[in-house]
TIGU-520607 format. One line per 8 residues: their letters; for each residue y negated, z negated, x negated of N, C-alpha, C. Coordinates in nm, 3 decimals, decimal comma. Each point is the difference from the previous one (the first is absolute). Example, Ala and Ser with C-alpha at 12.3 -4.5 7.8 and 13.67 -1.06 7.14 Angstrom:
% TIGU-520607
as	0,569:-0,780:-1,319:-0,119:0,000:0,089:-0,120:0,000:-0,090  -0,105:0,072:0,035:-0,119:-0,006:-0,082:-0,109:-0,073:0,077
***
This chain:
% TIGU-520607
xxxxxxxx	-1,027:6,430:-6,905:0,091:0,027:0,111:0,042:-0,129:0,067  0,029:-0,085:-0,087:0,054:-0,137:0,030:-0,144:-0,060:0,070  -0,097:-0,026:-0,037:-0,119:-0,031:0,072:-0,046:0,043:0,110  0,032:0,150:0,005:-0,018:0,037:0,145:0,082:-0,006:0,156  0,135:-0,013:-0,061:0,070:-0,055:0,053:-0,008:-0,155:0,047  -0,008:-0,102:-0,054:-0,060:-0,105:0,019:-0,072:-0,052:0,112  -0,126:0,099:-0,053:-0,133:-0,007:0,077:0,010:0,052:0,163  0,129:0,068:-0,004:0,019:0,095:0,116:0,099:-0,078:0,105
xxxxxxxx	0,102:-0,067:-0,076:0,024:-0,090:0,024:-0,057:-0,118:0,058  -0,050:-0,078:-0,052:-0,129:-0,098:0,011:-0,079:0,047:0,119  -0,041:0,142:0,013:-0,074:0,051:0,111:0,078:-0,008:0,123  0,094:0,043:-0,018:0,091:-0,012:0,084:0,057:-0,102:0,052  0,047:-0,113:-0,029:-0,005:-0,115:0,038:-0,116:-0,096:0,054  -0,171:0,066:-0,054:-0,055:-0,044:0,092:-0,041:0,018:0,094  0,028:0,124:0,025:0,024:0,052:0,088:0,048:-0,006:0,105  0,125:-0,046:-0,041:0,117:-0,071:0,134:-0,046:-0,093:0,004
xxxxxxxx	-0,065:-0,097:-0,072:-0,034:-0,178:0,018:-0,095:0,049:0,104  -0,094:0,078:-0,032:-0,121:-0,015:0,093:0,028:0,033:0,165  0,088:0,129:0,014:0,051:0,055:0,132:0,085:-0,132:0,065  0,083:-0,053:-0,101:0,054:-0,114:0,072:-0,064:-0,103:0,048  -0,122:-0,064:-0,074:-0,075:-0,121:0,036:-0,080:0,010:0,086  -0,055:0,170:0,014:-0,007:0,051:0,143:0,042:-0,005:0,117  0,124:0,048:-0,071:0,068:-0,018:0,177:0,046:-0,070:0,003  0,034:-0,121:-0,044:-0,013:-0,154:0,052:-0,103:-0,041:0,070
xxxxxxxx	-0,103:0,036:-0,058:-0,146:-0,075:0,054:-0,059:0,073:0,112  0,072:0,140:0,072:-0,027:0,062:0,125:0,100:-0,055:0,102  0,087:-0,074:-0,035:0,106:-0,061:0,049:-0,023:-0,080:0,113  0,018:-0,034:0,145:-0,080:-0,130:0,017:0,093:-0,126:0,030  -0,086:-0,091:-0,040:0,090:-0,122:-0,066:0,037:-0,077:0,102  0,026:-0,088:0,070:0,013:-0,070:0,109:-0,033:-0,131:-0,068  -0,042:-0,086:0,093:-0,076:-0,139:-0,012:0,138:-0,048:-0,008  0,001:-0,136:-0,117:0,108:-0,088:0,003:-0,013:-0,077:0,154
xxxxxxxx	0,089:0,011:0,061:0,032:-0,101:0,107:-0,018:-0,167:-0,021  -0,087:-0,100:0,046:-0,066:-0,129:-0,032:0,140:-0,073:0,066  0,052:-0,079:-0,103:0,086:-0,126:0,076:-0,072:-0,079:0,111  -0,105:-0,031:-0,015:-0,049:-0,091:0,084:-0,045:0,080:0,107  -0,037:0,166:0,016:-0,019:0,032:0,091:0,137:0,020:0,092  0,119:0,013:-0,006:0,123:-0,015:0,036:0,031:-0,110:0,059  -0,066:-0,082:-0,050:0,073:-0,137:0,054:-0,119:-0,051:0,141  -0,047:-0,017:-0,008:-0,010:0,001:0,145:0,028:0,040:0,125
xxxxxxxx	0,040:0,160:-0,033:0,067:0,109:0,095:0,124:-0,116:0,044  0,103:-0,024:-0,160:0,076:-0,040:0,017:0,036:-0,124:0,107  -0,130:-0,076:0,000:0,026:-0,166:0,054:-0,031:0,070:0,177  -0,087:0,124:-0,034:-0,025:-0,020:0,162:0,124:0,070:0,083  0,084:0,100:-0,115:0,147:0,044:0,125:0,016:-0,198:-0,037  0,056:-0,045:-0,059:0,055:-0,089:0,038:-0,044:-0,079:0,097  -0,140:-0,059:0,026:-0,046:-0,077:0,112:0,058:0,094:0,106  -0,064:0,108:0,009:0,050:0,093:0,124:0,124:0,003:0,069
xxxxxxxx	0,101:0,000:-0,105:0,134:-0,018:0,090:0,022:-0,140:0,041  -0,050:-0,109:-0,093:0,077:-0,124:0,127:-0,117:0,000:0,153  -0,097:0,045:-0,011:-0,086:0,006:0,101:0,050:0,077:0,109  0,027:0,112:-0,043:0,102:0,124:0,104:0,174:-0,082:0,059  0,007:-0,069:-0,114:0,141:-0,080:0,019:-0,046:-0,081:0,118  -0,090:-0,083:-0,031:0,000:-0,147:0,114:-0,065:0,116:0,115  -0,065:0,061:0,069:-0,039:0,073:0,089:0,143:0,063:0,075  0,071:0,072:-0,043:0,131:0,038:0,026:0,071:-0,080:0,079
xxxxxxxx	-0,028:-0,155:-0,101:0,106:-0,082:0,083:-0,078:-0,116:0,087  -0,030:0,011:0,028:-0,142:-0,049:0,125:0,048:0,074:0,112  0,075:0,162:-0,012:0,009:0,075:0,120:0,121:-0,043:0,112  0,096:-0,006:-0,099:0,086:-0,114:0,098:-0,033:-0,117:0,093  -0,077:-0,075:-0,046:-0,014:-0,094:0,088:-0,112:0,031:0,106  -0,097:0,116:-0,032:-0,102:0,018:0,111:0,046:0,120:0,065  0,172:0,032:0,000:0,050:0,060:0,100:0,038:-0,083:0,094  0,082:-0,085:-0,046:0,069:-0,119:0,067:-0,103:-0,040:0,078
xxxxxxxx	-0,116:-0,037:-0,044:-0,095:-0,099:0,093:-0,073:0,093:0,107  -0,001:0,173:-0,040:-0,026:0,072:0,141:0,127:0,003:0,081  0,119:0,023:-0,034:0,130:-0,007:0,078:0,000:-0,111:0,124  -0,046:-0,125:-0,058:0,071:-0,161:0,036:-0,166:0,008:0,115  -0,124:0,032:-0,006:-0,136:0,035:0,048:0,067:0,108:0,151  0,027:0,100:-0,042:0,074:0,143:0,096:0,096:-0,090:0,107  0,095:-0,047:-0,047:0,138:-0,092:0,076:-0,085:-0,061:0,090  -0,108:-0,099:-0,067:-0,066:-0,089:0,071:-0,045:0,035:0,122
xxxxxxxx	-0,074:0,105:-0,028:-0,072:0,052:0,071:0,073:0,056:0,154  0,107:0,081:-0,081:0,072:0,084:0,155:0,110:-0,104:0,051  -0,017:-0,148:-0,057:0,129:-0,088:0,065:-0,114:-0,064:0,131  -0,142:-0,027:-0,060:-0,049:-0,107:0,070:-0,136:0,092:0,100  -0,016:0,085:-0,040:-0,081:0,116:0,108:-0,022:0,023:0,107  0,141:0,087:0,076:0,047:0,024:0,105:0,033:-0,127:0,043  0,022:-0,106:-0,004:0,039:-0,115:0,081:0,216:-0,049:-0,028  -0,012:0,029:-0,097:0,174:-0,007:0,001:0,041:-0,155:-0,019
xxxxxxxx	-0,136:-0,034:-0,088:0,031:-0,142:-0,042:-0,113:-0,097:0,060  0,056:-0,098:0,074:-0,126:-0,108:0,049:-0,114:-0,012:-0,093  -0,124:-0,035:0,049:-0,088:-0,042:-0,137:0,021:-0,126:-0,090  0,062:-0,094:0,122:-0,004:-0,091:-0,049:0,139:0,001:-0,093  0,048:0,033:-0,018:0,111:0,044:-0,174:-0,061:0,076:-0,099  -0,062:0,096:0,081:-0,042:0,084:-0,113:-0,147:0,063:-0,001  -0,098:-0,022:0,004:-0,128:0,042:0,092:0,026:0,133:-0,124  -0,120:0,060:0,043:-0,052:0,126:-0,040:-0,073:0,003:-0,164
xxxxxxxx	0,009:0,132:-0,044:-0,065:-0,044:-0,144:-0,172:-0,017:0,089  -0,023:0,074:0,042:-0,166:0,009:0,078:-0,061:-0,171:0,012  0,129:-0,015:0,047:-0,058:-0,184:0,068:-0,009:-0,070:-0,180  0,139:0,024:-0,057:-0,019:-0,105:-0,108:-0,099:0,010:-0,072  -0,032:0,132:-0,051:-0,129:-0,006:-0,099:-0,112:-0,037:0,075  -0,013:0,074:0,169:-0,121:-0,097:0,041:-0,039:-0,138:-0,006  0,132:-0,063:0,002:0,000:-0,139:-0,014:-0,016:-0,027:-0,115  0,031:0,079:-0,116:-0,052:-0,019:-0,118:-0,112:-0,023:-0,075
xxxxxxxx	-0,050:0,095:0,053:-0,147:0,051:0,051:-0,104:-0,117:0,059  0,057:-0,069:0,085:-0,080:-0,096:0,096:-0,002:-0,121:-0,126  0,122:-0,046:-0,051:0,044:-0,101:-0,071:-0,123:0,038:-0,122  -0,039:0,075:-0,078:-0,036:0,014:-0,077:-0,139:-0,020:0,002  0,009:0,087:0,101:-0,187:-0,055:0,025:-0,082:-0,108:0,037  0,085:-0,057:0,100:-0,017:-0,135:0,055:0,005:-0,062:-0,143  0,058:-0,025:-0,081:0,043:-0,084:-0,171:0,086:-0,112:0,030  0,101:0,090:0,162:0,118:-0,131:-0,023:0,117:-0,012:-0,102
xxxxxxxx	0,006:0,150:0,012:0,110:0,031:-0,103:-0,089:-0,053:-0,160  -0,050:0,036:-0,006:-0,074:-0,029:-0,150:0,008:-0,126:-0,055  -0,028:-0,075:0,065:-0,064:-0,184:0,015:0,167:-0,035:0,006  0,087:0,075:0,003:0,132:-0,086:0,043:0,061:0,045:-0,115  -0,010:0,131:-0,027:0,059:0,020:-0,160:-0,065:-0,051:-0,106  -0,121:-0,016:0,018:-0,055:-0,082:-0,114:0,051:-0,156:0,001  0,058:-0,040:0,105:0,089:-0,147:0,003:0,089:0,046:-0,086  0,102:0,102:0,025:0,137:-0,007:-0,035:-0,007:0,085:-0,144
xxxxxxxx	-0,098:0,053:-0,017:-0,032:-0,013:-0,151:-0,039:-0,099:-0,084  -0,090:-0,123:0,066:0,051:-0,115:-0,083:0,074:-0,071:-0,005  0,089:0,030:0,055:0,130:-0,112:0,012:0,139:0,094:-0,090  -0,022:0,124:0,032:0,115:0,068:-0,097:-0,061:-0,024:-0,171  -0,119:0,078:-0,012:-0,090:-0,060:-0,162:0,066:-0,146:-0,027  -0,059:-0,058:0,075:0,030:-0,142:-0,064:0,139:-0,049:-0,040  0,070:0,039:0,113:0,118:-0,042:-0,004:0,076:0,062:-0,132  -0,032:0,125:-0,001:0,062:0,134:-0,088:-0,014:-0,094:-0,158
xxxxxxxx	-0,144:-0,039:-0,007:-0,018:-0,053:-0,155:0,053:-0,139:-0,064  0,030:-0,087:0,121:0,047:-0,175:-0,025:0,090:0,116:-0,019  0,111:0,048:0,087:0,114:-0,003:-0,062:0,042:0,151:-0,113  -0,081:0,031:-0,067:-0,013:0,018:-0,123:-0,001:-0,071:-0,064  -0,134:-0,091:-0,024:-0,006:-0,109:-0,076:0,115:-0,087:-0,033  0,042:-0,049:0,092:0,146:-0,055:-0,005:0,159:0,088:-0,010  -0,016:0,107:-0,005:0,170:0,048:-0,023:-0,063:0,086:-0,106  -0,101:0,034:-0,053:0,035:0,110:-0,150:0,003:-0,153:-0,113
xxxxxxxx	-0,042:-0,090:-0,052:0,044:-0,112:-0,029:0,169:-0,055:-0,044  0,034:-0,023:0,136:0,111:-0,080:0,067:0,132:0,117:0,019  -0,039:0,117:0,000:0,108:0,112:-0,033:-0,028:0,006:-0,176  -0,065:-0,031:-0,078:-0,008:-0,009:-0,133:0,075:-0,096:-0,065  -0,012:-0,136:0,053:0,046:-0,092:-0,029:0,160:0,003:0,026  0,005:0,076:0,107:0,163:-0,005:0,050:0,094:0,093:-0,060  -0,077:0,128:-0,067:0,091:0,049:-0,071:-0,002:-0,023:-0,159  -0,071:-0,135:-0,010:-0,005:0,015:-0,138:0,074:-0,182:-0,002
xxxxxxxx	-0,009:-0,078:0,110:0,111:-0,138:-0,054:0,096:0,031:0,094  0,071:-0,045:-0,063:0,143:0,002:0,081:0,037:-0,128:0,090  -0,093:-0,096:-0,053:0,036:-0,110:0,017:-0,112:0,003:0,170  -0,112:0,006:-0,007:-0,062:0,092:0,102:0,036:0,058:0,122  0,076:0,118:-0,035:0,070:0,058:0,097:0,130:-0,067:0,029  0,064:-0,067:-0,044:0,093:-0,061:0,083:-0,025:-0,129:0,127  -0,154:-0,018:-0,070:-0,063:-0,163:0,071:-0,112:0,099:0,123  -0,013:0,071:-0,017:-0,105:0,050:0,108:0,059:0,120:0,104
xxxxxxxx	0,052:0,082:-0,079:0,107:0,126:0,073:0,041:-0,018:0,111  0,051:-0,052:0,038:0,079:-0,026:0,117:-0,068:-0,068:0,115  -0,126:-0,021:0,004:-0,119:-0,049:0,076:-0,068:0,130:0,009  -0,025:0,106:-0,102:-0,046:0,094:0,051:0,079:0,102:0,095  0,136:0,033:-0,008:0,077:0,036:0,035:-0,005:-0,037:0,152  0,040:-0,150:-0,017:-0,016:-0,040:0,142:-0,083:0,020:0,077  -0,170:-0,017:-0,086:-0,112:0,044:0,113:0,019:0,142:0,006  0,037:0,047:-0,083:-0,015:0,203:0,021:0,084:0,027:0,165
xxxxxxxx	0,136:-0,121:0,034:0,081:0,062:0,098:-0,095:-0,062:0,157  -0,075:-0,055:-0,007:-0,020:-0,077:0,131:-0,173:0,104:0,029  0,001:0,090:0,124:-0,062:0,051:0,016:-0,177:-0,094:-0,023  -0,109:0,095:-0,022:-0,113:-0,070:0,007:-0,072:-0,032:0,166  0,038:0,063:0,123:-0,006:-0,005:0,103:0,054:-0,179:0,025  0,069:0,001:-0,060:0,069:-0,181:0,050:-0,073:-0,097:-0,125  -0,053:0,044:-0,080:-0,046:-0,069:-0,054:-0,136:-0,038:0,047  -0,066:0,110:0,065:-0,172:0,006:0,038:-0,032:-0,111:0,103
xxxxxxxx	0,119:0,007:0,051:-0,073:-0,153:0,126:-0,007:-0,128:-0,068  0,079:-0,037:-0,099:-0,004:-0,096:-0,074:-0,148:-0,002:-0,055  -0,032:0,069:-0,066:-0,156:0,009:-0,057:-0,075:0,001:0,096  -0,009:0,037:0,151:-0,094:-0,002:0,082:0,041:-0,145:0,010  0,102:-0,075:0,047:0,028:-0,167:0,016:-0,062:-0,068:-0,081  -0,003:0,022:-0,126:-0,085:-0,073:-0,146:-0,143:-0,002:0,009  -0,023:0,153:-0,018:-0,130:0,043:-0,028:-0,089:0,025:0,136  0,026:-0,007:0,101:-0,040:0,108:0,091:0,002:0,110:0,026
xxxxxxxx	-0,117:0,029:0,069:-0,033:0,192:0,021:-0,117:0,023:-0,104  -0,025:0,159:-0,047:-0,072:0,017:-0,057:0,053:0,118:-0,142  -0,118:-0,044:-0,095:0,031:0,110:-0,180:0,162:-0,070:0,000  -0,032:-0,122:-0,086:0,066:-0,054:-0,046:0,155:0,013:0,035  0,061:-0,019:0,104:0,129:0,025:0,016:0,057:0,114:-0,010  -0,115:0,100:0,016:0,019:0,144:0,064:0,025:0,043:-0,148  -0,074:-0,055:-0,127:-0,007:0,031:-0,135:0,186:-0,037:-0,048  -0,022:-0,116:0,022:0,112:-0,072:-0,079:0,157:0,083:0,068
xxxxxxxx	-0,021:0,072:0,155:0,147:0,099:0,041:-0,041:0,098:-0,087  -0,137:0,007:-0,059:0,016:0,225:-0,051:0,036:-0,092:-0,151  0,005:-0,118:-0,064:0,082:-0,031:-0,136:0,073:-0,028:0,029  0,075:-0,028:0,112:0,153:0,032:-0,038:0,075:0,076:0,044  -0,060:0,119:0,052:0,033:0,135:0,015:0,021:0,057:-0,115  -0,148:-0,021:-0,048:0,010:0,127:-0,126:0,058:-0,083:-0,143  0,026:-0,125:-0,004:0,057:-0,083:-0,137:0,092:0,041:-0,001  0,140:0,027:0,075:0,129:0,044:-0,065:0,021:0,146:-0,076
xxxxxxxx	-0,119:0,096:0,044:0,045:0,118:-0,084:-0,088:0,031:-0,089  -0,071:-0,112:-0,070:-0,104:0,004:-0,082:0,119:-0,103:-0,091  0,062:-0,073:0,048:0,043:-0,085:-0,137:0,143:0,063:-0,047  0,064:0,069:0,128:0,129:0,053:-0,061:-0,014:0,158:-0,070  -0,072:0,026:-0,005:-0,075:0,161:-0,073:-0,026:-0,066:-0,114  -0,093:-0,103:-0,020:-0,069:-0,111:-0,098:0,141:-0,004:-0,131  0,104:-0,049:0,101:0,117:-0,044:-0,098:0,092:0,119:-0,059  -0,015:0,117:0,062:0,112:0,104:-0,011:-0,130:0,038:-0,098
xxxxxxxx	-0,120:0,065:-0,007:-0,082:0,029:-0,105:0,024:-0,072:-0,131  -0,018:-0,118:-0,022:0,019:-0,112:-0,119:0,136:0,003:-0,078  0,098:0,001:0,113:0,175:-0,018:-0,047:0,010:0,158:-0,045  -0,072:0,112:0,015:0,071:0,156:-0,055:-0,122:0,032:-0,082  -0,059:-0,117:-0,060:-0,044:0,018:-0,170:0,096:0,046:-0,116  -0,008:0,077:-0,060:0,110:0,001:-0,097:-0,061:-0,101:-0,099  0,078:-0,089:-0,051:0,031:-0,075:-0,064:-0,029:-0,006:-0,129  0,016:0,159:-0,025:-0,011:0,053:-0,196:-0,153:-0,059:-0,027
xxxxxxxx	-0,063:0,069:0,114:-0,178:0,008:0,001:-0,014:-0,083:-0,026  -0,007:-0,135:0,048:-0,030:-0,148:0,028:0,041:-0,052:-0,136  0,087:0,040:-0,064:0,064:-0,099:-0,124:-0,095:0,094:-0,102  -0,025:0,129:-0,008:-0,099:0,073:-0,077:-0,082:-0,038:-0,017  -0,094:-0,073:0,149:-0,129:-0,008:-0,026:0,028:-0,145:-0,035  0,051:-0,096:0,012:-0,008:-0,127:-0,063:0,026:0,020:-0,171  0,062:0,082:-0,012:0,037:0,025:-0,169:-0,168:0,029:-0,010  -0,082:0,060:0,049:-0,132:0,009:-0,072:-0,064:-0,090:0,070
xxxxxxxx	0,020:-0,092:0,038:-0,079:-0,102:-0,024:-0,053:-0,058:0,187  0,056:0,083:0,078:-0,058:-0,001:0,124:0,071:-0,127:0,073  -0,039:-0,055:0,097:0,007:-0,096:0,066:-0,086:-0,109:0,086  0,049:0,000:0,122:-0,052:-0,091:0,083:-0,088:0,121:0,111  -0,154:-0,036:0,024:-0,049:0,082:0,072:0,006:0,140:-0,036  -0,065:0,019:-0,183:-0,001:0,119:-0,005:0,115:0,115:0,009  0,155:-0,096:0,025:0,128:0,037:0,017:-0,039:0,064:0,087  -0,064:-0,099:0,084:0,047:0,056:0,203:-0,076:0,127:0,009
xxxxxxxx	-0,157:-0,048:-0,068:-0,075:0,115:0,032:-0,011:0,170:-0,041  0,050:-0,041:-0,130:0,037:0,126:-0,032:0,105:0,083:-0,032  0,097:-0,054:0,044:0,150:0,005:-0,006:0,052:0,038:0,133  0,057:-0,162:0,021:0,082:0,050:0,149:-0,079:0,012:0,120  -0,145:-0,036:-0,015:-0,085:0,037:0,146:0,052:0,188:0,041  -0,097:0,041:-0,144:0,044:0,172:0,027:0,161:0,037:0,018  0,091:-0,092:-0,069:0,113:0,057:0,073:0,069:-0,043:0,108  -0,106:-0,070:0,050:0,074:-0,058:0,162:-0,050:0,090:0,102
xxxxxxxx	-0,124:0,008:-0,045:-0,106:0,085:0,057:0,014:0,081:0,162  0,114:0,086:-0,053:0,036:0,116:0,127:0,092:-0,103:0,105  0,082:-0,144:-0,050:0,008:-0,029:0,121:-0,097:-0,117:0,080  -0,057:0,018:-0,089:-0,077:-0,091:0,061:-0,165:0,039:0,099  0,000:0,145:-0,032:-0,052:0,067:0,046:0,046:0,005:0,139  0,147:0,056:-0,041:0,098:0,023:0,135:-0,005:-0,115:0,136  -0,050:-0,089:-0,069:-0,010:-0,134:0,065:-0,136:-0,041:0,108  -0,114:0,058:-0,096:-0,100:0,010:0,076:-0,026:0,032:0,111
xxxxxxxx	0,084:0,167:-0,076:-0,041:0,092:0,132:0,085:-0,018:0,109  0,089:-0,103:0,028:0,098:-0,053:0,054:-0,018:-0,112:0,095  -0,062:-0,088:-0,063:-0,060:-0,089:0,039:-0,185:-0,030:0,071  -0,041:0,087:-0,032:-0,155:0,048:0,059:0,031:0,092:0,140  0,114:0,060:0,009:-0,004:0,090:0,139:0,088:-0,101:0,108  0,073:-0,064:-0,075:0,081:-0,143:0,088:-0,087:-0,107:0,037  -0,111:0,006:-0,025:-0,094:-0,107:-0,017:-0,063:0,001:0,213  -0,028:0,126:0,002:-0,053:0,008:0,122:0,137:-0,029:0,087
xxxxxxxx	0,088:0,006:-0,012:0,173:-0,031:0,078:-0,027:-0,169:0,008  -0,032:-0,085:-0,102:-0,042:-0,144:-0,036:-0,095:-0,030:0,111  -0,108:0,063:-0,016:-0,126:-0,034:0,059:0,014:0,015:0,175  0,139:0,099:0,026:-0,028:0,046:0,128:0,092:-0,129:0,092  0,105:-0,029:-0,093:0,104:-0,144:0,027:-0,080:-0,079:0,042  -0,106:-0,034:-0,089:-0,097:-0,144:0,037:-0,063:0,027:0,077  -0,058:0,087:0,071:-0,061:0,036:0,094:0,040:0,037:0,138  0,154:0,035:-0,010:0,096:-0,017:0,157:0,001:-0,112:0,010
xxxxxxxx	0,045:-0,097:-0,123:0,051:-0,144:0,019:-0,102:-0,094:0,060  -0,152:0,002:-0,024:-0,092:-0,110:0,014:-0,153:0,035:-0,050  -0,032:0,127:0,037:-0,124:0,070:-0,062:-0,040:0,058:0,147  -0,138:-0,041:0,014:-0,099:0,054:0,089:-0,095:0,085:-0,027  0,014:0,102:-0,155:-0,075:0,075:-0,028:0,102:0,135:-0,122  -0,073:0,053:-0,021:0,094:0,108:-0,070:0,048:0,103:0,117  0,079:0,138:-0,107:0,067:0,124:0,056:0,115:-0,082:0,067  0,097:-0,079:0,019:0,120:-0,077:0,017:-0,061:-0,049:0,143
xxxxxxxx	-0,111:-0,078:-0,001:-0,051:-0,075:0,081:-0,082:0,119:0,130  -0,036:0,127:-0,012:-0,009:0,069:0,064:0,077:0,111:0,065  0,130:0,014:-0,096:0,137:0,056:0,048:0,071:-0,100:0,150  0,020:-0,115:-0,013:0,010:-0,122:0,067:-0,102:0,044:0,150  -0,128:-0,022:-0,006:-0,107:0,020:0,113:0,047:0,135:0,057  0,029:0,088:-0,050:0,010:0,128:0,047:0,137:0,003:0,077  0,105:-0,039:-0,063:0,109:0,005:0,046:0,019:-0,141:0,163  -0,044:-0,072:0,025:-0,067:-0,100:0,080:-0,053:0,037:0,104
xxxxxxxx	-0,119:0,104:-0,033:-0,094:0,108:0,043:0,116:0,124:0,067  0,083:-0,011:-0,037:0,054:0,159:0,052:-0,098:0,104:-0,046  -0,033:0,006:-0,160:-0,134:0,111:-0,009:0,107:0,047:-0,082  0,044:0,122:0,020:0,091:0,041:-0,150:-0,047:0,086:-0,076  -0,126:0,088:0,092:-0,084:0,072:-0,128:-0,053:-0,150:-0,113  -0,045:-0,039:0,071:-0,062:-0,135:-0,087:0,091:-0,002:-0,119  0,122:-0,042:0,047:0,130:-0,034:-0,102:-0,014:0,089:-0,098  0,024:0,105:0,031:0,053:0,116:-0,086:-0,124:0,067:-0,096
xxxxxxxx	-0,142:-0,084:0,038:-0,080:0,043:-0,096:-0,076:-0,066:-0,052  0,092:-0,122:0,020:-0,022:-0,125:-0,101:0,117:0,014:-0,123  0,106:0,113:0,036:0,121:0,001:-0,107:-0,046:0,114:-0,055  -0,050:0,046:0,043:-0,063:0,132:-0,092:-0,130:-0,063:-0,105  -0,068:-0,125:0,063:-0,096:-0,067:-0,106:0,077:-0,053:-0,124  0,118:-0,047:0,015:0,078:-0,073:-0,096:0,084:0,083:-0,060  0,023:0,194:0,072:0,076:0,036:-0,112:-0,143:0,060:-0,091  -0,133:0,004:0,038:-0,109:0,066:-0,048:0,007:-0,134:-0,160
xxxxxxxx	0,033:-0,083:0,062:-0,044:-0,126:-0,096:0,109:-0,010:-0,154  0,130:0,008:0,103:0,108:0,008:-0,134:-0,019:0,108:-0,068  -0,086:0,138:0,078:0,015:0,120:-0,142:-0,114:-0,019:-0,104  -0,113:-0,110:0,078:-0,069:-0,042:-0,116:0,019:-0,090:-0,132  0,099:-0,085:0,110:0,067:-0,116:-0,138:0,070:0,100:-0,121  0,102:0,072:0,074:0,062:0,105:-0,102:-0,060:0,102:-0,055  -0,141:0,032:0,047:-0,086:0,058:-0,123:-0,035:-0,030:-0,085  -0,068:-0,127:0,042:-0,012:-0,112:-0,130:0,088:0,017:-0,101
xxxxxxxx	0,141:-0,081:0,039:0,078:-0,007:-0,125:-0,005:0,113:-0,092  0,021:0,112:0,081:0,019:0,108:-0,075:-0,138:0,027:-0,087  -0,069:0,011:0,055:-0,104:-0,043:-0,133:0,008:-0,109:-0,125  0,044:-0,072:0,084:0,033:-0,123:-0,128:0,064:0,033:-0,064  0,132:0,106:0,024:0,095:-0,007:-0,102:-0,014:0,123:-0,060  -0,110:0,060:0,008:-0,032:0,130:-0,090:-0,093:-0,064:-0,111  -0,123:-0,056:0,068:-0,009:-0,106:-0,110:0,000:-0,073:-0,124  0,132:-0,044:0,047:0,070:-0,038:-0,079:0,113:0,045:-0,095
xxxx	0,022:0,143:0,038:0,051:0,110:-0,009:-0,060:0,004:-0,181  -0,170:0,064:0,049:-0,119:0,007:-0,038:0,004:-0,104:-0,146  0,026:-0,080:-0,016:-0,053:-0,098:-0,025:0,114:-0,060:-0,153  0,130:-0,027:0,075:0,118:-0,007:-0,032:0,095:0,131:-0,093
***
């Protein structure tokens, strides 16, 4: 009795094992979901929204620039405004147009691109240095400070004839107004970067052993970094403001030097699309940087 019971039992339970492992196995299972297949989804919403972000805000300003285009248009059209104040958009880009092809405009920005370059890098060379030095002796900044100060207050316009008196006409003077245009906000960025080191860092890394270049280089370079960045991009778009000084003052070639002819000329399309070459030029300088400082972004 006891045995058959058992057995019936036993039957019975495999019974249920088997119906159950059944219907599990008619079940259908779903694929584990792959981490790594997720994550790419993931990176691309993320690329996607700053891409949708910067597009968005692009729209503002290429309202503004049809608005300020529209104004233009219905101020100087109908005849409300002389040409000679304000010519027509039609005339300026034609004149734009003419300038370009001819390769006057071209041949003249390629002047005042070497004279902003050049100028832009001496005075790098000399104020990331000399803003180093100044926030790090004291003794330094009390003996030199006040010479920079002083040159920072006396416009570079009064300084440029002096260099045409020295030097003549030509690169050279035209270089040496775009360094000292762009030296004062390359060395005072230079010094406010260096002086808002925290302090802890610097005594840390000398506790392990750091000092001298590899201080600078791998220490306070990266934490000066963003202003000195700030500086660049500061000083590279001021550079053509430099270049254009030396070129009212005592320059027979360059964008400066053809603003001058035009205005002489009574050509004011001329004018006005020779300032449209130089704002074409500064949004290149400021592309640049901004590359540079992604970069370095990149990098850092």
């Amino acid at each position: 009795m006891s045995v058959t019971t058992s057995t019936g039992k036993h039957a019975a339970f495999s019974l249920h094992s088997s119906t159950s492992v059944r219907t599990r196995a008619e079940l259908p299972i779903s694929p584990p979901e792959d981490e790594n297949t997720q994550q790419p989804i993931a990176d691309q919403k993320r690329t996607s929204q700053p891409r949708s972000a910067s597009l968005l805000s692009a729209i503002p300003s290429l309202l503004l620039a049809g608005f300020i285009l529209v104004a233009w248009y219905i101020l100087t059209t109908p005849g409300h405004v002389s040409n000679l104040f304000l010519p027509t958009p039609a005339d300026v880009f034609s004149s734009l147009s003419t300038g370009l092809t001819s390769g006057v405009l071209l041949s003249n920005a390629a002047v005042t691109i070497e004279e902003s370059v050049l100028g832009f890098l001496l005075a790098l060379a000399i104020a990331l240095p000399l803003g180093y030095g100044l926030a790090k002796s004291r003794l330094l900044a009390i003996t030199i400070h006040p010479y920079v100060a002083a040159g920072q207050a006396i416009p570079a316009i009064v300084i440029a004839p002096f260099f045409s008196l020295w030097l003549g006409y030509g690169l050279l003077p035209n270089m040496l107004v775009c360094t000292l245009v762009v030296f004062f906000p390359i060395i005072v960025n230079t010094i406010l970067g260096v002086r808002t080191i925290d302090s802890s860092l610097t005594d840390a890394a000398r506790v392990e052993g750091a000092s001298g270049w590899s201080l600078i280089a791998h220490i306070e370079f990266p934490l000066a970094l963003p202003a000195v960045l700030a500086a660049i991009r500061t000083g590279f778009t001021l550079s053509i403001v430099g270049a254009l000084v030396g070129e009212f003052v005592g320059g027979s070639q360059g964008l400066g030097a053809l603003v001058l002819m035009a205005k002489n000329q009574f050509n004011t399309p001329f004018m006005f699309a020779t300032v449209l070459m130089l704002a074409a030029l500064a949004a290149l300088y400021y592309g640049i940087t901004w590359l540079l400082t992604k970069v370095a972004e990149a990098v850092y």
